[in-house]
One Martini backbone bead per residue (centre of mass of N, CA, C, O) as a GRO file, in nm:
protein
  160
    1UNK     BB    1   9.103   8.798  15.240
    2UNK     BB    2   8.911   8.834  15.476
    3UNK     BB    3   8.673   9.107  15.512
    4UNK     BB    4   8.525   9.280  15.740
    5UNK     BB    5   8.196   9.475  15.835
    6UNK     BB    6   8.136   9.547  16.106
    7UNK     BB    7   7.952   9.655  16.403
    8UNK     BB    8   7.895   9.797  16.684
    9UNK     BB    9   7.838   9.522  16.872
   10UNK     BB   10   8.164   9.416  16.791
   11UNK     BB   11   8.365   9.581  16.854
   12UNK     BB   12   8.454   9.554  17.141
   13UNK     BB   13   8.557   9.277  17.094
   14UNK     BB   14   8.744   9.303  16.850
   15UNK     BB   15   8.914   9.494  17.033
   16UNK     BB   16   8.992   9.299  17.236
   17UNK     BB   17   9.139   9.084  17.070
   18UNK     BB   18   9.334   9.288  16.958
   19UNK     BB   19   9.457   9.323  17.204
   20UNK     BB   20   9.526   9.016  17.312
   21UNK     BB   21   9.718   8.987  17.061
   22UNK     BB   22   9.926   9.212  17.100
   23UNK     BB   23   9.999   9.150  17.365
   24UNK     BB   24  10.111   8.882  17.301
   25UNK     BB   25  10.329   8.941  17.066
   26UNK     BB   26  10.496   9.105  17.276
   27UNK     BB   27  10.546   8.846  17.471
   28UNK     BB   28  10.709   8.706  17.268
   29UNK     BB   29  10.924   8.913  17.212
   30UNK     BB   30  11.014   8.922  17.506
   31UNK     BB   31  11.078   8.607  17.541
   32UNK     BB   32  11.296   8.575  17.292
   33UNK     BB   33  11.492   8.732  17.410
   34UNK     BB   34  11.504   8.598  17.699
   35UNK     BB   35  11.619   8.344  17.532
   36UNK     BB   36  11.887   8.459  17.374
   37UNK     BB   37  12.010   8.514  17.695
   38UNK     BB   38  11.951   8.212  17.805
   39UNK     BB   39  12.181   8.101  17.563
   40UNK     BB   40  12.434   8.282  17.636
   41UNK     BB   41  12.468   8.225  17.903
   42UNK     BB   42  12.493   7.880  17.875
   43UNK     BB   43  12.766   7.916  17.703
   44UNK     BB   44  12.885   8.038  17.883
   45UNK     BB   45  12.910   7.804  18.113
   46UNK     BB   46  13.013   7.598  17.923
   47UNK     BB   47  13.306   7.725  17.906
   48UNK     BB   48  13.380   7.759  18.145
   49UNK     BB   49  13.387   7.484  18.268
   50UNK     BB   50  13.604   7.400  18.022
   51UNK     BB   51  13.860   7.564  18.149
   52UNK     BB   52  13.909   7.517  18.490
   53UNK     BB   53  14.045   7.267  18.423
   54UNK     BB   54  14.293   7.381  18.273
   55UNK     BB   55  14.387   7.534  18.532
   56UNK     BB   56  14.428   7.311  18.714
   57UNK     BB   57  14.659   7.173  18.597
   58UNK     BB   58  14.838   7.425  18.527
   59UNK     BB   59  14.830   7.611  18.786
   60UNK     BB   60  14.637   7.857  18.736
   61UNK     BB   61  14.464   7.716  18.985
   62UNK     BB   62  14.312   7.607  19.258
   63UNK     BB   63  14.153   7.337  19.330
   64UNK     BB   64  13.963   7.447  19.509
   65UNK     BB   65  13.877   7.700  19.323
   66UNK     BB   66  13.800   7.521  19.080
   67UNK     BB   67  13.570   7.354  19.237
   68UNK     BB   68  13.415   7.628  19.298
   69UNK     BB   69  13.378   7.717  19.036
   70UNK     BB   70  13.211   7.472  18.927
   71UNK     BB   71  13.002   7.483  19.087
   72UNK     BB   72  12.870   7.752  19.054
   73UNK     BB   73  12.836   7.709  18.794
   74UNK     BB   74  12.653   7.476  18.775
   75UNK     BB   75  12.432   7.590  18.875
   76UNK     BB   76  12.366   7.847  18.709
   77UNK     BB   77  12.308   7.657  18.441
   78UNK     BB   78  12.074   7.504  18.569
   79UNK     BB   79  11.908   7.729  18.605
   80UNK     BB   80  11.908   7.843  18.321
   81UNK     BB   81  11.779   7.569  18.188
   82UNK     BB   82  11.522   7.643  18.366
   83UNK     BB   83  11.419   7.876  18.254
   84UNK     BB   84  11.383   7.806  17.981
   85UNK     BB   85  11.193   7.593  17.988
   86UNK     BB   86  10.977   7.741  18.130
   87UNK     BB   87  10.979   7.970  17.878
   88UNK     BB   88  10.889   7.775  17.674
   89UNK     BB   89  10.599   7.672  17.841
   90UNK     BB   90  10.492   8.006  17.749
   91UNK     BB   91  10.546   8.038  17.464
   92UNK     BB   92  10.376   7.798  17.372
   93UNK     BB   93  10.093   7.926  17.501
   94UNK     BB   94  10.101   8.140  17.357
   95UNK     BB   95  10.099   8.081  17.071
   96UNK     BB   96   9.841   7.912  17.072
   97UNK     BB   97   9.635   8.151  17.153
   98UNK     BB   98   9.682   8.292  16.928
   99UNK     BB   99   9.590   8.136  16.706
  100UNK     BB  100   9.311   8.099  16.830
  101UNK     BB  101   9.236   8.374  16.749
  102UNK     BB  102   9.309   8.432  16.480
  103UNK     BB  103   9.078   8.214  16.367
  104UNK     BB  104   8.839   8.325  16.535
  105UNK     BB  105   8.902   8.634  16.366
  106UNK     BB  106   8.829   8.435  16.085
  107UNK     BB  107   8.585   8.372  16.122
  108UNK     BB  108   8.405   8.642  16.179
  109UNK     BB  109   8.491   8.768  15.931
  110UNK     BB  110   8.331   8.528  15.763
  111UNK     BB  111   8.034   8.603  15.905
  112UNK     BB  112   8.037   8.908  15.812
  113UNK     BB  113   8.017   8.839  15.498
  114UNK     BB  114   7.777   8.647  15.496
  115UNK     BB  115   7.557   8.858  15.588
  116UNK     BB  116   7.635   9.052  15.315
  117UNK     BB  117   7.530   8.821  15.128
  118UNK     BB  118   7.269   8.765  15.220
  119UNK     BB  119   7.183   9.015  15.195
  120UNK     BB  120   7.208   9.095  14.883
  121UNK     BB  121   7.052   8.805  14.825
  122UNK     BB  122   6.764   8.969  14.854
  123UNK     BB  123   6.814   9.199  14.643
  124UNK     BB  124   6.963   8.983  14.458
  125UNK     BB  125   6.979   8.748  14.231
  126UNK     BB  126   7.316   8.560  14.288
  127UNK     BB  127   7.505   8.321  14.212
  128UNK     BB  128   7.790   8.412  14.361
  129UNK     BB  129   7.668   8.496  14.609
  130UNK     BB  130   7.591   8.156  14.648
  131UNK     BB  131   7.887   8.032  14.627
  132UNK     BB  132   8.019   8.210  14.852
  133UNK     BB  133   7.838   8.136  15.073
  134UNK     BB  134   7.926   7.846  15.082
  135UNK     BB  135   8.221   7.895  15.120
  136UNK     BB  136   8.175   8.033  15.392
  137UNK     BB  137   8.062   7.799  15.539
  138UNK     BB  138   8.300   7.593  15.487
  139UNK     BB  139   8.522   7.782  15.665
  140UNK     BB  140   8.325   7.796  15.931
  141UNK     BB  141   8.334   7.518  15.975
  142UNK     BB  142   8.639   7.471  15.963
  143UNK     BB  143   8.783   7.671  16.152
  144UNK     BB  144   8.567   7.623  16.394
  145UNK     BB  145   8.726   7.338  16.457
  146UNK     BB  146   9.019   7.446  16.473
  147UNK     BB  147   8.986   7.653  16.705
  148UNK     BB  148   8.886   7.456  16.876
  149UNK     BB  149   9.093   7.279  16.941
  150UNK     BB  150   9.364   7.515  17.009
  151UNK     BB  151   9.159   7.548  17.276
  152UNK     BB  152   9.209   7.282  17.368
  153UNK     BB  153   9.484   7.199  17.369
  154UNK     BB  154   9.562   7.425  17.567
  155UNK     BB  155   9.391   7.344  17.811
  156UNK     BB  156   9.537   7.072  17.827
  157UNK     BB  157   9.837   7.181  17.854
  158UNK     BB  158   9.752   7.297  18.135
  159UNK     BB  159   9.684   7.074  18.304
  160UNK     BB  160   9.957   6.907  18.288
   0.00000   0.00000   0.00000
């Protein structure tokens, strides 16, 4: 909806934040998958764990053998569900950082439409382009805050 044209002063920040986004982007897609692989592994040991006693009852595997089996599958087990934990709480703060880009992204945008709403409105009196200037003046101070927040949010959640 809100669409500036940059000037040429603003362009590596804003050319920073479009690379900052895409990195970010990039490494939740990266961190997706092996949410994916570690939600299958997770599935795969908890299938062996539950068949290992069935083979120790019915004789097709000895007691040792079911018991250090169950053993090592559990262990392995526990590892994945904290590496998936740990990945969850780094997709979080990805996630999180992505928005707070996002926001800051869409204030300055409106904020360079401002600008040039403003030129023309020195060029000649428009109603129009005065409704526009509040209208984005409004959105500027509205996401501006949003951004505040979830830039604070995620710096307390690192905190923590």
């Amino acid at each position: 909806m809100l669409q500036g044209h940059g000037n040429r002063k603003e362009a590596p920040a804003v050319t920073q934040m479009n690379r900052a986004m895409a990195a970010l982007k990039l490494s939740l897609a990266e961190m997706r998958a092996r949410n994916d692989q570690l939600k299958a592994l997770i599935r795969q040991f908890e299938t062996q764990l539950k068949r290992i006693p069935r083979q120790a009852m019915y004789g097709r595997a000895p007691l040792n053998l079911a018991l250090g089996s169950m053993a090592e599958i559990e262990e392995r087990l526990l590892h994945s569900q904290t590496q998936r934990r740990h990945l969850l709480t780094i997709m979080e703060q990805a996630r999180l950082e992505l928005e707070a880009l996002v926001l800051v992204q869409r204030v300055e945008s409106a904020r360079e439409q401002l600008v040039q709403l403003r030129k023309q409105l020195i060029d000649d009196t428009n109603e129009d382009a005065q409704s526009e200037i509040i209208r984005l003046e409004t959105y500027i101070a509205q996401y501006s805050k949003q951004a505040e927040r979830a830039i604070t949010n995620g710096l307390t959640q690192r905190a923590t």
